[in-house]
N, C-alpha and C positions, 0 to 999 in steps of 0.2 A: 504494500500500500504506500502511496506518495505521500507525503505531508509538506508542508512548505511554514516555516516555524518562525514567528516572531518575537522574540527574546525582548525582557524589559522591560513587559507591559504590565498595570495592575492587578491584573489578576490571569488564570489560566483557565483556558475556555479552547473549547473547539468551535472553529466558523463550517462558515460554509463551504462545500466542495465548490472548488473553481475551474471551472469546465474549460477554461482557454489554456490552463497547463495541467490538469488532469489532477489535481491533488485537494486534498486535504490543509483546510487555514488551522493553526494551532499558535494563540499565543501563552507565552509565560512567562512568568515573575522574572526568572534566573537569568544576571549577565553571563554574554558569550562568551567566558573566561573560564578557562581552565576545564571544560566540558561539565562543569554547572549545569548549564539549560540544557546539554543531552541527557544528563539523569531526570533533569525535572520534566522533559517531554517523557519520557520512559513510565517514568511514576504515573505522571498524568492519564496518560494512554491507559496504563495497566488499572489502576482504577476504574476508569472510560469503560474500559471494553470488558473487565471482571477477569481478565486473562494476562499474562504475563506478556510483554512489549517489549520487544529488543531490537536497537537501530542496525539495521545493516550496513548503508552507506547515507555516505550526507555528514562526516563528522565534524566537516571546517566548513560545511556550505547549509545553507538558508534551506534548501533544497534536500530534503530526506526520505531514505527509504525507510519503512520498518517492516517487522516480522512479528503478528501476533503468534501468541503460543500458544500450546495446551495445556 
């Protein structure tokens, strides 16, 4: 699944799917430092979905893949 992830913001929320790059809007709390916001999407997600979330690729870019679990 695509995500495209907005680091910074007051609080953490999934948007809307955005159909002209195919993904998923995700923003969150956590600066893009030190891979912060990849754990806090991660958490997020896995709550979200009730299933364990692991980012495949996307680690230095806005632009992410993930992998729900079982």
């Amino acid at each position: 699944m695509k995500i495209i992830v907005k680091p910074n913001c007051p609080k953490n929320k999934l948007l809307e799917f955005d159909s002209v790059r195919g993904a998923y809007r995700v923003e969150v709390k956590a600066k893009p430092e030190g891979g912060k916001a990849n754990l806090e999407v991660e958490k997020f997600l896995s709550k979200h979905f009730k299933k364990r979330v692991k980012i495949v690729s996307g680690f230095k870019s806005r632009q992410k893949i993930i992998e729900i679990l079982e």
